[in-house]
N, C-alpha and C positions, 0 to 999 in steps of 0.2 A: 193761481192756487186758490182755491177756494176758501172764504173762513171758517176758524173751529165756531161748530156750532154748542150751544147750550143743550141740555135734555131740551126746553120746552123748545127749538126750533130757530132760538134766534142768533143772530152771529155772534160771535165774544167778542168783546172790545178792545182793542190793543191800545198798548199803554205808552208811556215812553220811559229809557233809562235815565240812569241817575247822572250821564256822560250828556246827554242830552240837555238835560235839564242844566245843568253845569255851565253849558255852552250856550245857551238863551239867555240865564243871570247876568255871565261872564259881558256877552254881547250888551247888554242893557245898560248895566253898570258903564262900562269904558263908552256907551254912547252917552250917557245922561253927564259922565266927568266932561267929556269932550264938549256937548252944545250946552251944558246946563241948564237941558231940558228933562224934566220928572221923564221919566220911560214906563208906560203902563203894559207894551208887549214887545215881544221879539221874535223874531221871526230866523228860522237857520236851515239850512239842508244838511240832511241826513247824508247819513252812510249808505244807508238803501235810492240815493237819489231821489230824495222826498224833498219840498219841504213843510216847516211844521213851527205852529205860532205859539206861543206859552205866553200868560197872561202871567203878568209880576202882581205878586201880591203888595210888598213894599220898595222902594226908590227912595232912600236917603242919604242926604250929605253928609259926612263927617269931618274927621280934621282931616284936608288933604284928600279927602278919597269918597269914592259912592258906593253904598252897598243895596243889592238889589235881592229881592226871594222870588222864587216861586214854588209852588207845591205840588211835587212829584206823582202824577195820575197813571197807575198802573195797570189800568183798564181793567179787566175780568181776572187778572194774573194774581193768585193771593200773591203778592209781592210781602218780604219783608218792611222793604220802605217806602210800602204806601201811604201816601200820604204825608212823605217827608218833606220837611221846610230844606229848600237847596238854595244857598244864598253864596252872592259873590263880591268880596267887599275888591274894588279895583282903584289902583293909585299910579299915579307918574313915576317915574323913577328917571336917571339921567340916561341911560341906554339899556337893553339890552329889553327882552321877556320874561318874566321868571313868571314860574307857576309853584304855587305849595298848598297844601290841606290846613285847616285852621279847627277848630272844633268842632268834635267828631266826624271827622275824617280819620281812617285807620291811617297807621305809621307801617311800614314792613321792617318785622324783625328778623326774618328767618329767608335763607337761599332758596332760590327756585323757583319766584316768582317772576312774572315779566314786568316788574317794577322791584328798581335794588333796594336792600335793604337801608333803612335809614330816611329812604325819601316817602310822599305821602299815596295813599294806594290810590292811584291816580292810574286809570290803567292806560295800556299806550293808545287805544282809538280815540276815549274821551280826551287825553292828555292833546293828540293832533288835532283835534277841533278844536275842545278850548283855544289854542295856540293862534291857527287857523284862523279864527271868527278873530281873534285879537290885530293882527295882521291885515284882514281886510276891513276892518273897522277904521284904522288906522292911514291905509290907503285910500276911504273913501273919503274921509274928512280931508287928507293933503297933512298931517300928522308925523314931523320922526321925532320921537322921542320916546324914550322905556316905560314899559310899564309892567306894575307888578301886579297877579292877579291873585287871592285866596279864597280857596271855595270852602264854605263850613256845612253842618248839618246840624243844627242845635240839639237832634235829640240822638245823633247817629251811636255815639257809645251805647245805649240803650238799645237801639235797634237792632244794631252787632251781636249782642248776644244771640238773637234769631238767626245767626248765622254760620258759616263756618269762619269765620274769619279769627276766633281765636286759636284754631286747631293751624289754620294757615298760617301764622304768626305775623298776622296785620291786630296789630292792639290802638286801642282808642277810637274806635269809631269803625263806620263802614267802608267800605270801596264802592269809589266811582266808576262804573262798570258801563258796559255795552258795545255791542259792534256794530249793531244795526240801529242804534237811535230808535228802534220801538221795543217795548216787549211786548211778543206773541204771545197770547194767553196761555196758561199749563203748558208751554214748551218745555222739551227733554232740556233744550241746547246748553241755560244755563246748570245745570245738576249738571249734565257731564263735562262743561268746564271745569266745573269745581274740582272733581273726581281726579280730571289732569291736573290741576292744581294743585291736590293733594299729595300725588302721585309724584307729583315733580318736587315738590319740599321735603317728602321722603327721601327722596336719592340725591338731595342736597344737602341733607343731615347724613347721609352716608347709611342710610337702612339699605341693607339685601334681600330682608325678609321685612315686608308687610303682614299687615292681618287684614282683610277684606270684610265688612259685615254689612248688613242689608237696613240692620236701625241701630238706634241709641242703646236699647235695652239688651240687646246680643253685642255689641259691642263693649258693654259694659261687664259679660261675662268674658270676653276675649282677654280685656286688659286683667281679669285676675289671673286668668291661663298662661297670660305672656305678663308678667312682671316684668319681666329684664327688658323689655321693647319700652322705646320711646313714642313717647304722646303722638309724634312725628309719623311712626310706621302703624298706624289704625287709621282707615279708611271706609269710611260710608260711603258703600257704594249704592244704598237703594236696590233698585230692581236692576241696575243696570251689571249684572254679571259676566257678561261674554265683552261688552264694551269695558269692563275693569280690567279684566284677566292678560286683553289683549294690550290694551295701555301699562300693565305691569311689567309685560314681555318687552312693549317697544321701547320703553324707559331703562331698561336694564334692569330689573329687580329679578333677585336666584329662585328666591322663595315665597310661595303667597299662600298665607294658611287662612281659609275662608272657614267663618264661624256665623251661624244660626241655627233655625229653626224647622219644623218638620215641614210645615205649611211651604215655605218657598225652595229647602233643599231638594224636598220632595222631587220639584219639578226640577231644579238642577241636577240631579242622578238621572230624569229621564232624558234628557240633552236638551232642556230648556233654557235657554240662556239669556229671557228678561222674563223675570218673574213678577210681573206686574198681577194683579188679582183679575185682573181682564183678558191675563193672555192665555195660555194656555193652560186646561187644568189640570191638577191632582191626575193620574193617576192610578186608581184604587186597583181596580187589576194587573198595574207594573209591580204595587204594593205587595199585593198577595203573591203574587211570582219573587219576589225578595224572599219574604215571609219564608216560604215554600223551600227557596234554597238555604233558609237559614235552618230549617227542621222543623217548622211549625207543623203541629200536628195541621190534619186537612180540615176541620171543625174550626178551627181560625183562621189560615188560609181562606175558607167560606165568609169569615165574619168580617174579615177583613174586605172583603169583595162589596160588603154589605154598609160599609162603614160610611158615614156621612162626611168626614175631614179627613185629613193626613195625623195632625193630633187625634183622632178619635184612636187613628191604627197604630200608633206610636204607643196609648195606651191597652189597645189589646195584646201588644208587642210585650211589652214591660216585663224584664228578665232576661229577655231574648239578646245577649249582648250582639251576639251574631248576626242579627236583623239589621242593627243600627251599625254594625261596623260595614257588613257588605253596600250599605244607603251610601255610606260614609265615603267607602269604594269606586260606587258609582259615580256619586258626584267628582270624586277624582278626574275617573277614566273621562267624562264629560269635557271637563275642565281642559285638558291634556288635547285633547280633540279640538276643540275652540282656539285651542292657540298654536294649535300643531308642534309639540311637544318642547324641552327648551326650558320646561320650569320645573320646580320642585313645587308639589301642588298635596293640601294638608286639608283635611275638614274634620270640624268637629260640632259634633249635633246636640242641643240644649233645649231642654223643657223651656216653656214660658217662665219656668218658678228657679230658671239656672242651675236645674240639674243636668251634669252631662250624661247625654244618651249612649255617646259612639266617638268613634274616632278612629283617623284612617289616613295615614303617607303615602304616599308613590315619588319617588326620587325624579329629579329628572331623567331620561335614558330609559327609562325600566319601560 
């Protein structure tokens, strides 16, 4: 596969996760306990069948135990925690392996994550390597005896806020994440984890009806629309629309009432189902044919053709309830099509400034 390239030509950098790094610390630490050797690198194989060396920033003994860092290099990937301190303090124990999260590291409070509530967000691939590198560390020196590992992130509560992890109900810090041991630069892979993530602690809080939205600020009109819904059943799904809709369906959710904007519904009413700004555009003559069957004189319908956005035509619209309920329609019918019928599918359209435009049901069956 070739790499993502940058505009000027050159390849994007790939980084490594926070699962990775976890498992280099972890490796460094229980070797420097075991010879009482300082560890300046470590070295591990991946999940993609790599392997890959991490330089420890620090290797020190404490009482009983060594604690090792190194800092998290997310190559070209705005990552949340780049540049995070990942450190693993490791000690003896009389048998067994235990793994826990120490500061900032998130906690799981809430159902429907692949880590149970209570314990630390430790996810399950990072968790099997950590484990893994502990084990054959342990084999290679000729070693049985327990040990306990804790991996912290000094600054990771901090970091957490850049993330969804309070919506997920991981509180106190980040999650140690990844499946592949690198992160690919501007990959979809992680957002649409999350999406199923989100998706999955909805229907373990017992929601049937989500609200689906594309950012923060449409979402933010959603949750006054739906008062009665839990913080649980609001979903940022980004651009990723036909990948939510169908994840709402295969989780069992009855109802998904999708709320935004002219700009990306726009393209949801024409059957566009990733409304990224690069995919497919506006448009403006689907517009005017809307326009047209809502009654618009043909002097607008014209202007409409002529318009330079989707907001430019929402405000030539303005009055026209009919325009924005039939949009509202479409993006329905769209919806219903994407997922091959099965849902109750709701949309309701909002100015940038949270005035509602329109609004539009179709039941499932109909």
């Amino acid at each position: 596969m070739e790499a993502k390239k940058q505009t000027d030509g050159k390849p994007l950098r790939q980084g490594y996760t926070t699962g990775a790094c976890a498992t280099a610390v972890t490796k460094a630490a229980l070797t420097a306990l075991i010879t009482g050797i300082p560890q300046t690198e470590a070295t591990i194989y991946l999940p993609i069948k790599q392997f890959a060396t991490f330089q420890m920033e620090s290797c020190e003994w404490l009482d009983g135990a060594v604690k090792t860092s190194t800092i998290k290099d997310a190559g070209d990937d705005p990552d949340a925690t780049h540049g995070a301190l990942i450190e693993a303090t490791v000690s003896f124990q009389p048998e067994g392996i235990t793994l826990d999260g120490g500061v900032g590291v998130g906690r799981v409070t809430k159902p429907g994550l692949p880590v149970s509530v209570g314990e630390a967000a430790i996810n399950p691939v990072p968790r099997k390597m950590i484990l893994q590198v502990v084990e054959d560390v342990l084999t290679e020196h000729g070693i049985k005896t327990g040990v306990a590992v804790i991996i912290s992130v000094p600054r990771g509560e901090e970091m957490a806020e850049k993330t969804l992890n309070g919506r997920l109900g991981i509180i106190g810090g980040i999650s140690i994440l990844g499946t592949r041991g690198t992160v690919v630069p501007f990959s979809t892979s992680a957002y649409m984890a999350s999406i199923v993530q989100a998706i999955s602690v909805a229907r373990a809080s017992n929601c049937e009806h989500v609200v689906i939205t594309t950012g923060g600020r449409s979402e933010k009109y959603a949750m006054k629309q739906y008062p009665h819904l839990p913080e649980e059943a609001f979903i940022e799904m980004g651009d990723f629309v036909g990948f939510t809709l169908k994840q709402c369906k295969k989780q069992g959710v009855k109802k998904v009432s999708m709320v935004g904007m002219m700009g990306k519904f726009s393209k949801v009413a024409q059957g566009v189902m990733m409304v990224h700004s690069k995919s497919a555009p506006v448009s403006l003559t689907f517009l005017s044919e809307v326009a047209s069957q809502s009654g618009a004189s043909d002097s607008l319908v014209e202007e409409i053709k002529e318009a330079n956005t989707a907001s430019q035509a929402a405000e030539i619209m303005a009055g026209n309830a009919s325009f924005f309920t039939k949009l509202c329609t479409y993006c329905n019918q769209s919806a219903l099509n994407e997922v091959k019928g099965d849902l109750t599918i709701e949309t309701t359209l909002y100015t940038m400034k949270g005035e509602q435009l329109g609004k539009a049901m179709v039941e499932s069956g109909d």
